[in-house]
Each structure stands twice: as structure tokens, then as C-alpha cells.
N, CA, C and O atoms as a CHARMM CRD file, in Angstrom:
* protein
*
  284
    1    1 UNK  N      0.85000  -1.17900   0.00000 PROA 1      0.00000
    2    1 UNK  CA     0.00000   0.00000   0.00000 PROA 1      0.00000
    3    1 UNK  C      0.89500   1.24200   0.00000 PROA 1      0.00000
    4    1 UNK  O      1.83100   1.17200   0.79700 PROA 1      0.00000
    5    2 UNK  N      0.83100   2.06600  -0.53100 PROA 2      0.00000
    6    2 UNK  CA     1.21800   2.97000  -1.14500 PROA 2      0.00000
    7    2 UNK  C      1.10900   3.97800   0.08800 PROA 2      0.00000
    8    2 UNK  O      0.07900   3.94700   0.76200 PROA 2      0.00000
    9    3 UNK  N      2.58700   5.26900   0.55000 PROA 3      0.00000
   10    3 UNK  CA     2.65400   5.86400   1.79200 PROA 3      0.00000
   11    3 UNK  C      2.50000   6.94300   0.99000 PROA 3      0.00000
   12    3 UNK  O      2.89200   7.17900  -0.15300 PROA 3      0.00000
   13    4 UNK  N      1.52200   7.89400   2.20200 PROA 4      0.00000
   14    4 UNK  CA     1.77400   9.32000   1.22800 PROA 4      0.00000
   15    4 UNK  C      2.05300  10.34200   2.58100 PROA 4      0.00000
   16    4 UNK  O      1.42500  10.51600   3.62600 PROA 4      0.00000
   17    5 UNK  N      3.14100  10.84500   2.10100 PROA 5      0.00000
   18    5 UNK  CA     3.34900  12.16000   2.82900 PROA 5      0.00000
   19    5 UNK  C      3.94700  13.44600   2.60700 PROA 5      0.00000
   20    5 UNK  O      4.90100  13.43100   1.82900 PROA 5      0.00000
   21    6 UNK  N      3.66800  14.39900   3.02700 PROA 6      0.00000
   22    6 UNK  CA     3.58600  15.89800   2.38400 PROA 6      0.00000
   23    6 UNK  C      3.06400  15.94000   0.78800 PROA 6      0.00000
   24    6 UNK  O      3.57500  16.61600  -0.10500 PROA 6      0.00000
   25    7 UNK  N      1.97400  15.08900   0.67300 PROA 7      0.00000
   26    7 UNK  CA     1.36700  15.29400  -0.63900 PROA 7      0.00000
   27    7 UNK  C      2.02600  14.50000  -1.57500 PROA 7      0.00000
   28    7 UNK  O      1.65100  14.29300  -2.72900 PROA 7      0.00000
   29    8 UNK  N      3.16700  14.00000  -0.95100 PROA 8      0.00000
   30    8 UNK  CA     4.07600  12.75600  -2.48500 PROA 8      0.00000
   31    8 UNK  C      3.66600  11.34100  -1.99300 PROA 8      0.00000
   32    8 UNK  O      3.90200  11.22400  -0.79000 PROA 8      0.00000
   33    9 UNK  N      3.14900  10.28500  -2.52800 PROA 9      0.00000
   34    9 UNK  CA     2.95600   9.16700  -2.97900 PROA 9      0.00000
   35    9 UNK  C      4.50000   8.58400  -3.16400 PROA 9      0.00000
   36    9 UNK  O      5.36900   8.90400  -3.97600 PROA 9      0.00000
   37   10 UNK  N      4.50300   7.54100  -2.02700 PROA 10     0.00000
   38   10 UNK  CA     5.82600   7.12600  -1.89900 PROA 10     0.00000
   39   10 UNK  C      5.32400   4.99000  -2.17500 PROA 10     0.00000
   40   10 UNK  O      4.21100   4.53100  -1.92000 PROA 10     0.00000
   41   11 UNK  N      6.40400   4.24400  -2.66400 PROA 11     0.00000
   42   11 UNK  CA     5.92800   2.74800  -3.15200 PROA 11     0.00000
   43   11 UNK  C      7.16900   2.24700  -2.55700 PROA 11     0.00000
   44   11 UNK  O      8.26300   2.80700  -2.62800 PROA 11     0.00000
   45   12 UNK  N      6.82500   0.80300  -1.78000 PROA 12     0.00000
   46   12 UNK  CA     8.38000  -0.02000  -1.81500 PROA 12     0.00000
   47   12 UNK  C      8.69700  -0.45900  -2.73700 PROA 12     0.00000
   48   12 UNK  O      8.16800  -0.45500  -3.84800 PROA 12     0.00000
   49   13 UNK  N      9.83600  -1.00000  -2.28500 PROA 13     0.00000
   50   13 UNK  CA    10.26300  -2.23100  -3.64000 PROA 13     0.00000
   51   13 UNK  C      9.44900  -2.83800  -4.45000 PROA 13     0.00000
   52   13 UNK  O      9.62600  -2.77300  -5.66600 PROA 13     0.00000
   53   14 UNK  N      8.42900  -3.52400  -3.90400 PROA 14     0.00000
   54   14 UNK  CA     7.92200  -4.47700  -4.27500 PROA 14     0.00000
   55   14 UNK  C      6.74400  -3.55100  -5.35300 PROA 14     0.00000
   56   14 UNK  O      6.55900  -3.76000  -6.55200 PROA 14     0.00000
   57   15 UNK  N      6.17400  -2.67100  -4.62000 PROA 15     0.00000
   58   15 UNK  CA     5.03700  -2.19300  -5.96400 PROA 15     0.00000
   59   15 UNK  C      5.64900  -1.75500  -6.25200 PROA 15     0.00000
   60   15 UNK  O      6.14900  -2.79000  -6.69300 PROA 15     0.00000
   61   16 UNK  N      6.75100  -0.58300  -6.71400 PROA 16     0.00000
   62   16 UNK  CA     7.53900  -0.39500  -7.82600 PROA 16     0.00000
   63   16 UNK  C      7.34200  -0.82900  -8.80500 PROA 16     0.00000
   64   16 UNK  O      6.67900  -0.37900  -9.73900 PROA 16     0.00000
   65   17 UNK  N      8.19600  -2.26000  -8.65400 PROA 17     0.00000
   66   17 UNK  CA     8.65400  -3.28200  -9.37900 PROA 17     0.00000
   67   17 UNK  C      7.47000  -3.70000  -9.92900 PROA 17     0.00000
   68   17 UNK  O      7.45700  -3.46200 -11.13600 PROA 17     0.00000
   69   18 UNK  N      6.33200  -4.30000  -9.47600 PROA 18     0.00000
   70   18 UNK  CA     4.85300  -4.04900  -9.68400 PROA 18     0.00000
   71   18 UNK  C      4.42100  -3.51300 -10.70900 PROA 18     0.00000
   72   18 UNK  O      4.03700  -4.10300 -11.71900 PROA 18     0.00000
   73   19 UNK  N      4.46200  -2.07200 -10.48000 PROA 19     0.00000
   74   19 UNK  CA     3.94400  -1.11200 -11.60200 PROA 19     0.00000
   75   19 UNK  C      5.03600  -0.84300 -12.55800 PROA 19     0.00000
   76   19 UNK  O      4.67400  -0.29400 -13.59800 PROA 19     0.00000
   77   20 UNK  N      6.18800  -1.08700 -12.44700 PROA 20     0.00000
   78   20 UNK  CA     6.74800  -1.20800 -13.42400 PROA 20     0.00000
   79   20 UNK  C      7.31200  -2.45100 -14.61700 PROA 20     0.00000
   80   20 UNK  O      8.09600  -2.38700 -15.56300 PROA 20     0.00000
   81   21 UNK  N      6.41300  -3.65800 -13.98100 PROA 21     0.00000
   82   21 UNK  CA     6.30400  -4.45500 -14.71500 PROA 21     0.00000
   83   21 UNK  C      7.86100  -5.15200 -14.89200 PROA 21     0.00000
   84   21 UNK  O      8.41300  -5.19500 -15.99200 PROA 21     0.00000
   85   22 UNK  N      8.33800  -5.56600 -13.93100 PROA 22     0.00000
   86   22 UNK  CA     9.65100  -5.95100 -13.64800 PROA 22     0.00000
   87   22 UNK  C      9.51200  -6.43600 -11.96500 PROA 22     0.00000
   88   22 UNK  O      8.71500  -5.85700 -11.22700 PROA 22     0.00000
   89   23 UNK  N     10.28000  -7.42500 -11.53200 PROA 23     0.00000
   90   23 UNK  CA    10.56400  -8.38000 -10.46200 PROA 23     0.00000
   91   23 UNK  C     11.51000  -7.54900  -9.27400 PROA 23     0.00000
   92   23 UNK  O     12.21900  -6.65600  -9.73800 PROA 23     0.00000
   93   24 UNK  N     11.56900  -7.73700  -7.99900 PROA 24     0.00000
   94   24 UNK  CA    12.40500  -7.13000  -7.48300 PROA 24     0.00000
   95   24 UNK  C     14.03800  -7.62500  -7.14000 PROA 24     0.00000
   96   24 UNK  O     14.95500  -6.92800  -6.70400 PROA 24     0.00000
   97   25 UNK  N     14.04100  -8.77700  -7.42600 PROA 25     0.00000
   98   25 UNK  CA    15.10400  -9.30100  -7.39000 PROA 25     0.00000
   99   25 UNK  C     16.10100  -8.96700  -8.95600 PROA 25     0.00000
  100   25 UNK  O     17.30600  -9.19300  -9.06300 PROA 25     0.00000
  101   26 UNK  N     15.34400  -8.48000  -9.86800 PROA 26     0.00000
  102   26 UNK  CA    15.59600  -8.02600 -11.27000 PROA 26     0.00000
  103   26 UNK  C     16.39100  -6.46700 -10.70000 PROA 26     0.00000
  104   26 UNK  O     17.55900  -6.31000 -10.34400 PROA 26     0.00000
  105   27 UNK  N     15.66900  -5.81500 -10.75000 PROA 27     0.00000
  106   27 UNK  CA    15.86000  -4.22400 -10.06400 PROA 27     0.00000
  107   27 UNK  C     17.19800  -4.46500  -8.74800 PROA 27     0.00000
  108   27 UNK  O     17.68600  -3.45600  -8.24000 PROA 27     0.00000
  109   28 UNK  N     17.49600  -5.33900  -8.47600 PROA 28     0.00000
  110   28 UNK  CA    18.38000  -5.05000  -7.11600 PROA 28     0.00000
  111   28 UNK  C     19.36700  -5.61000  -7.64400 PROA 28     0.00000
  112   28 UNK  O     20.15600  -5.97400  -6.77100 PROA 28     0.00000
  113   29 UNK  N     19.84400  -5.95800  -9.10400 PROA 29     0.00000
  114   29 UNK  CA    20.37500  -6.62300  -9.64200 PROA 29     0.00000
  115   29 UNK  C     20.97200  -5.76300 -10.69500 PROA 29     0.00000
  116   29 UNK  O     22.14100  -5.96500 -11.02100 PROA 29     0.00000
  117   30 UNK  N     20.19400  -4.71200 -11.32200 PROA 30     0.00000
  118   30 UNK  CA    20.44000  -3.96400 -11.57700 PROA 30     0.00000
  119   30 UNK  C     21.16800  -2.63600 -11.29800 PROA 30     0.00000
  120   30 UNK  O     21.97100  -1.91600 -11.89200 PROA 30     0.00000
  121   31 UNK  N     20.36600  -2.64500  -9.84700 PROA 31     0.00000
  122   31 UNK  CA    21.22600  -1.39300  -9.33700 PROA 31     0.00000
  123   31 UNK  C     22.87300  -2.05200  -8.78700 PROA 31     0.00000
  124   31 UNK  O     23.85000  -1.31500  -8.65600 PROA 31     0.00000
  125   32 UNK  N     22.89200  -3.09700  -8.60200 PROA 32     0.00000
  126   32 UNK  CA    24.40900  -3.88500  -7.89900 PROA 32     0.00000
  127   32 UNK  C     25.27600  -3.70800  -9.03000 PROA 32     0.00000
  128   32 UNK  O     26.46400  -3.51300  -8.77100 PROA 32     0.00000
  129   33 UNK  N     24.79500  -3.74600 -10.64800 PROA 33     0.00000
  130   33 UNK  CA    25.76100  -3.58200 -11.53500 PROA 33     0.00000
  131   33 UNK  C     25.73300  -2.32100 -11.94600 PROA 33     0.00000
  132   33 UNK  O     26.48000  -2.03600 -12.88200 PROA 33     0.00000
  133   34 UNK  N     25.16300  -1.61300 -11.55400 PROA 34     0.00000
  134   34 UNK  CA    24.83700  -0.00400 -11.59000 PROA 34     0.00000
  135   34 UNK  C     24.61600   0.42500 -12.98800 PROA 34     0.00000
  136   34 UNK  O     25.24600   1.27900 -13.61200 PROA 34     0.00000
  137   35 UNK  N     23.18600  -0.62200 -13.55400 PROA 35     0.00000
  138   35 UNK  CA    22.84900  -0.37600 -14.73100 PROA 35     0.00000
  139   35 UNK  C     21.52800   0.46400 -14.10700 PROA 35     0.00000
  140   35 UNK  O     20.63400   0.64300 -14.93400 PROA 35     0.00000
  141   36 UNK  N     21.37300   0.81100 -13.23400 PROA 36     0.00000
  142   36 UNK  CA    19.62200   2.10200 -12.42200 PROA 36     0.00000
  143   36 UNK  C     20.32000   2.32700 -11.69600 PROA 36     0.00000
  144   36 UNK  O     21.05800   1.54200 -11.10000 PROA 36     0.00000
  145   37 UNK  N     20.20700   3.80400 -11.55700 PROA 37     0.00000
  146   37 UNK  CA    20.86900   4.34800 -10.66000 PROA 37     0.00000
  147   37 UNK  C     19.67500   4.63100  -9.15600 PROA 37     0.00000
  148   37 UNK  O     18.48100   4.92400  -9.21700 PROA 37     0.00000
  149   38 UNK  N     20.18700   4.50100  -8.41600 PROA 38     0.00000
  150   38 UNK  CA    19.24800   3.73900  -6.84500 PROA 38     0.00000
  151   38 UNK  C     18.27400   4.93600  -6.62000 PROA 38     0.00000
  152   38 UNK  O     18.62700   6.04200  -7.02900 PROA 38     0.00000
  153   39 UNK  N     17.33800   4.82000  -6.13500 PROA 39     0.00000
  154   39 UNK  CA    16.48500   6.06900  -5.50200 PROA 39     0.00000
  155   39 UNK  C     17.01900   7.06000  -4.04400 PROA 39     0.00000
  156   39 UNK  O     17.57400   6.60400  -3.04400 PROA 39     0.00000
  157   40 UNK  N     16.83600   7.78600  -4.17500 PROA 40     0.00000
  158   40 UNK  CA    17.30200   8.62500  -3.46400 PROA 40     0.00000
  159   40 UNK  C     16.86900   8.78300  -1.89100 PROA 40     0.00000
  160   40 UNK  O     17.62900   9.22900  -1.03200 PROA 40     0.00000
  161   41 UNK  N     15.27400   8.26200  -1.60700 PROA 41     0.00000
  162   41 UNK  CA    14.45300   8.31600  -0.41400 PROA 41     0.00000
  163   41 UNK  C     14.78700   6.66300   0.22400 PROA 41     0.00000
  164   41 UNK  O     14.84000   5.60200  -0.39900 PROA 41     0.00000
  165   42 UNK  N     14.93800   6.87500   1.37300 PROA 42     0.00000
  166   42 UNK  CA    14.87600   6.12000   2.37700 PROA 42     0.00000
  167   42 UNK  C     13.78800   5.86100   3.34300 PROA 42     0.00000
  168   42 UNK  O     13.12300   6.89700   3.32000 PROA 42     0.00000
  169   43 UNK  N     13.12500   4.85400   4.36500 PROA 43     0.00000
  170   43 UNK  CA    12.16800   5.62400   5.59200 PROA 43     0.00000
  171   43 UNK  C     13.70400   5.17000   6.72000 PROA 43     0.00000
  172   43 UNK  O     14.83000   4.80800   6.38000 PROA 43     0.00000
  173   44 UNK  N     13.28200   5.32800   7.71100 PROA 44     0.00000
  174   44 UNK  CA    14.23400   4.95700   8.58400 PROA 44     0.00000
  175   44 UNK  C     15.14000   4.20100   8.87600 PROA 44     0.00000
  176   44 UNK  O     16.28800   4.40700   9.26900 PROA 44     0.00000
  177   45 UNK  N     14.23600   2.76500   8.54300 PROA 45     0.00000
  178   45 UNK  CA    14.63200   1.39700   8.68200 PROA 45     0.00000
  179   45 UNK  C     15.66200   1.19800   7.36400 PROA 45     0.00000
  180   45 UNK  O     16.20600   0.10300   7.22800 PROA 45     0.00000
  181   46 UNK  N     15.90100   2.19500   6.46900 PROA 46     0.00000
  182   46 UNK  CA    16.78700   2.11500   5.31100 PROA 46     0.00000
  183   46 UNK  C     15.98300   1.45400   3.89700 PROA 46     0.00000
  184   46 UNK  O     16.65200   1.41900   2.86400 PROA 46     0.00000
  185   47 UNK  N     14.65700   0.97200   3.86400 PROA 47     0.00000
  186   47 UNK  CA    13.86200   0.63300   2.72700 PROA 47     0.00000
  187   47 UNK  C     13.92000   1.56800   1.80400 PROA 47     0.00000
  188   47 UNK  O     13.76200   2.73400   2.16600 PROA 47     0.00000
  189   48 UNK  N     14.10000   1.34000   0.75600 PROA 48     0.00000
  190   48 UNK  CA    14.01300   2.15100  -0.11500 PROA 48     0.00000
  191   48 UNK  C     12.46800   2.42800  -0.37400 PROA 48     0.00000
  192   48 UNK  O     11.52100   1.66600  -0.17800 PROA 48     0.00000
  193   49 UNK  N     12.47400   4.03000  -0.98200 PROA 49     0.00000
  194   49 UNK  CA    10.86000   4.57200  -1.43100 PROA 49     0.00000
  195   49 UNK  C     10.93800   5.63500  -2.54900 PROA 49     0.00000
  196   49 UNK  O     11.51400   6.67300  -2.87700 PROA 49     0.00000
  197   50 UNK  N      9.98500   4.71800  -2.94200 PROA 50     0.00000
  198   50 UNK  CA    10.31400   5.39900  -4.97800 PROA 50     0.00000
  199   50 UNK  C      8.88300   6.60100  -5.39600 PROA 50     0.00000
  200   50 UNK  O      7.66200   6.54300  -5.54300 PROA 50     0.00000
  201   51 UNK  N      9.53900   7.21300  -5.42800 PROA 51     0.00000
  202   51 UNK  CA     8.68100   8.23400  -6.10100 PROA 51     0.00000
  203   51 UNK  C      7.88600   7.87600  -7.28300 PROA 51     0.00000
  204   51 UNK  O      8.08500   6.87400  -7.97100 PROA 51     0.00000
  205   52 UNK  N      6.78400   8.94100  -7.51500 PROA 52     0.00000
  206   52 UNK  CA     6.22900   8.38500  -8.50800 PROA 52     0.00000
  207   52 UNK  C      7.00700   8.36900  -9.95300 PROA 52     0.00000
  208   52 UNK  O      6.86200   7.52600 -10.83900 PROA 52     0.00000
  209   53 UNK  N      8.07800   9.79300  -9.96700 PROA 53     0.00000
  210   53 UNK  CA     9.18700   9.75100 -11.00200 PROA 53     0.00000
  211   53 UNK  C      9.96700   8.69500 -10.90700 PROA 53     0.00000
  212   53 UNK  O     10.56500   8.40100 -11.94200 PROA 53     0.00000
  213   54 UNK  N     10.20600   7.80800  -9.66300 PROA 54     0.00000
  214   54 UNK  CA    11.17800   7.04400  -9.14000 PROA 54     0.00000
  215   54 UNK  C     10.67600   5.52100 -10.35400 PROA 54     0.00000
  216   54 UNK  O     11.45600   4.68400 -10.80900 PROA 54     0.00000
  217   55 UNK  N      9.30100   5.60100 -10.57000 PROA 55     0.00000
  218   55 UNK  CA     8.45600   4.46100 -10.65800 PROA 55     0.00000
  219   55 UNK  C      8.44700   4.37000 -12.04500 PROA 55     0.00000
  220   55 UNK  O      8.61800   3.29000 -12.61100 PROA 55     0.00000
  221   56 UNK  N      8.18700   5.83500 -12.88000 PROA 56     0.00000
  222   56 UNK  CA     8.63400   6.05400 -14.00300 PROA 56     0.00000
  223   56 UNK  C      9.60600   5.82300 -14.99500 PROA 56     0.00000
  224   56 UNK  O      9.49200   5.41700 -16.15100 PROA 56     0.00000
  225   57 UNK  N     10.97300   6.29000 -14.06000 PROA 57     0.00000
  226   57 UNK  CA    11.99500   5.85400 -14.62900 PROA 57     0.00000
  227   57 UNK  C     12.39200   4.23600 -14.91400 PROA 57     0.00000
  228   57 UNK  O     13.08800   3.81300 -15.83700 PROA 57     0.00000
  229   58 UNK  N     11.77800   3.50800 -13.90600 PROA 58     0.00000
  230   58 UNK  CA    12.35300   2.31200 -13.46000 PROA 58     0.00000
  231   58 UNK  C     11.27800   1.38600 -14.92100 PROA 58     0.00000
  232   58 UNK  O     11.54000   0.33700 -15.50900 PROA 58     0.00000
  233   59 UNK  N      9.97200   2.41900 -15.09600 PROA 59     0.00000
  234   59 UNK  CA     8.93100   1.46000 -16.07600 PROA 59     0.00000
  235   59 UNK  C     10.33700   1.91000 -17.66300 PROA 59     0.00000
  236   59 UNK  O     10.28300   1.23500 -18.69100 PROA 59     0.00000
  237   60 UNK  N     11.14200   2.78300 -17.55300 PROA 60     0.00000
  238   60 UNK  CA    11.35600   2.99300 -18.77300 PROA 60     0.00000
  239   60 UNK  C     12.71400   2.71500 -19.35500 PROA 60     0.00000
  240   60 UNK  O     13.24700   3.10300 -20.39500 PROA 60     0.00000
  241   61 UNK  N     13.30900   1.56200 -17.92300 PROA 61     0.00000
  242   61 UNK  CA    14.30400   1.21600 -18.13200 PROA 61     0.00000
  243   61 UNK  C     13.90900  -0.08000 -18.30800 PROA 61     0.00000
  244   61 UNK  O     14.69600  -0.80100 -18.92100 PROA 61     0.00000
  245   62 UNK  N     12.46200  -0.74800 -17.76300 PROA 62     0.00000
  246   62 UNK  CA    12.16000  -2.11800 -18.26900 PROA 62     0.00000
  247   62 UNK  C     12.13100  -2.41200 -19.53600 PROA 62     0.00000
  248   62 UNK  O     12.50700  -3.43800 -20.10300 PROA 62     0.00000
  249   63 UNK  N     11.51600  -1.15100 -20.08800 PROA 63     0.00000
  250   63 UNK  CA    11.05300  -1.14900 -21.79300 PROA 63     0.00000
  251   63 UNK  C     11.93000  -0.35500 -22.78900 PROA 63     0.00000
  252   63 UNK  O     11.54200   0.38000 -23.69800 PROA 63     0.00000
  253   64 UNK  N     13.21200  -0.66100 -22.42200 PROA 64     0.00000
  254   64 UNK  CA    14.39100   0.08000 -23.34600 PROA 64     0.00000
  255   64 UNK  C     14.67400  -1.27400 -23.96300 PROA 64     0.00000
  256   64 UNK  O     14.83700  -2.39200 -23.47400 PROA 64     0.00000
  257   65 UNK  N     14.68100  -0.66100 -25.56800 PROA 65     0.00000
  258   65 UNK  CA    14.98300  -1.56600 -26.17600 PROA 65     0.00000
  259   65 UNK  C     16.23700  -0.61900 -26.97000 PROA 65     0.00000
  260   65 UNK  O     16.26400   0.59700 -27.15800 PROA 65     0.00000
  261   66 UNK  N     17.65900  -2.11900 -27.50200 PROA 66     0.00000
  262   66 UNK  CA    18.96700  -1.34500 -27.64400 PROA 66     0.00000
  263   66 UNK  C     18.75700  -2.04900 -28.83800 PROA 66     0.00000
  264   66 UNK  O     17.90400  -2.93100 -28.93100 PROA 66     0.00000
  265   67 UNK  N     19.75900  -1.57600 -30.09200 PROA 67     0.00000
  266   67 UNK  CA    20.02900  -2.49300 -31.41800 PROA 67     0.00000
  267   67 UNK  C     21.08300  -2.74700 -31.14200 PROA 67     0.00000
  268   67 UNK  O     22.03400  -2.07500 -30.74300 PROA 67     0.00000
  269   68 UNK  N     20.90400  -3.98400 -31.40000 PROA 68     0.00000
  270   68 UNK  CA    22.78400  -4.21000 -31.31700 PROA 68     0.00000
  271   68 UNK  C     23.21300  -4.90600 -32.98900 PROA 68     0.00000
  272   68 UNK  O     22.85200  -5.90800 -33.60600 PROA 68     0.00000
  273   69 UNK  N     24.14100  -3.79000 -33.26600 PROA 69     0.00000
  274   69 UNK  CA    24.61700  -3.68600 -34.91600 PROA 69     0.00000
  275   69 UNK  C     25.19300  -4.97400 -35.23700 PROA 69     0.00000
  276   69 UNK  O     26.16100  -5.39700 -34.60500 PROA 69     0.00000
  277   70 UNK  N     24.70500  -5.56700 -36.09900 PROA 70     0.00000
  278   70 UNK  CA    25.96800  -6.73700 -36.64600 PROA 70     0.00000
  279   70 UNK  C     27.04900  -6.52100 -37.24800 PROA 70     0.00000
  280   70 UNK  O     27.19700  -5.31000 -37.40900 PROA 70     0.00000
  281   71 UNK  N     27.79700  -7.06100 -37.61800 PROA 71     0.00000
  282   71 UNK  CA    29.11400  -7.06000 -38.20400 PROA 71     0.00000
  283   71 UNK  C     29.73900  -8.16100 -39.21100 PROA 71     0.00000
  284   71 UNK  O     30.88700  -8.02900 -39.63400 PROA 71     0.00000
């Protein structure tokens, strides 16, 4: 369930990953090879909390598609 405070809509890991149509063990895998660069919000306990831009970015790194040129 989705935290909201001072008016921003904050998601864990898990709906993130959720709404961005990607796994969380995918995403933490990602950020370890530092192909996503990590979110910036924390709550206390050190969980990460993704903005709704946070959620955005992460849907538009699922759906990057690269060419890779032959030779």
C-alpha cells in the first residue's frame, strides 16, 4: 500500500517493481551492476521509497529496447 506524505505518494520495492512491470530481485540486480541508478528516499529502517518519477523511470528502463549492430 502505497505511503503518502507531504502530498508525495511514496511505493516499496515491491510495488515499484509491480507497476513497473519488472521483479524485485531483477531491479536489485540492476542497481548492484549499476545499470539504475538507486532512488534517493529512504524511511528509517533504510527501505528504499520510490517516487512516482522514481516508478517512471524504473517502467522505462524495463522497456528500453537497444540495437545491437551486426558485423
Amino acid at each position: 500500500m502505497p505511503l503518502n506524505l507531504d502530498d508525495r505518494t511514496f511505493y516499496n520495492t515491491r510495488e515499484a517493481c509491480k507497476l513497473a512491470g519488472t521483479n524485485r530481485h531483477t531491479f536489485l540486480r540492476w542497481v548492484r551492476q549499476k545499470k539504475f541508478t538507486d532512488v534517493e528516499h529512504r524511511d528509517r529502517n533504510g527501505w528504499r521509497l520510490f517516487t512516482e518519477d522514481d516508478v517512471q523511470r524504473l517502467k522505462a528502463h524495463v522497456n528500453h529496447i537497444e540495437r545491437i549492430s551486426k558485423t
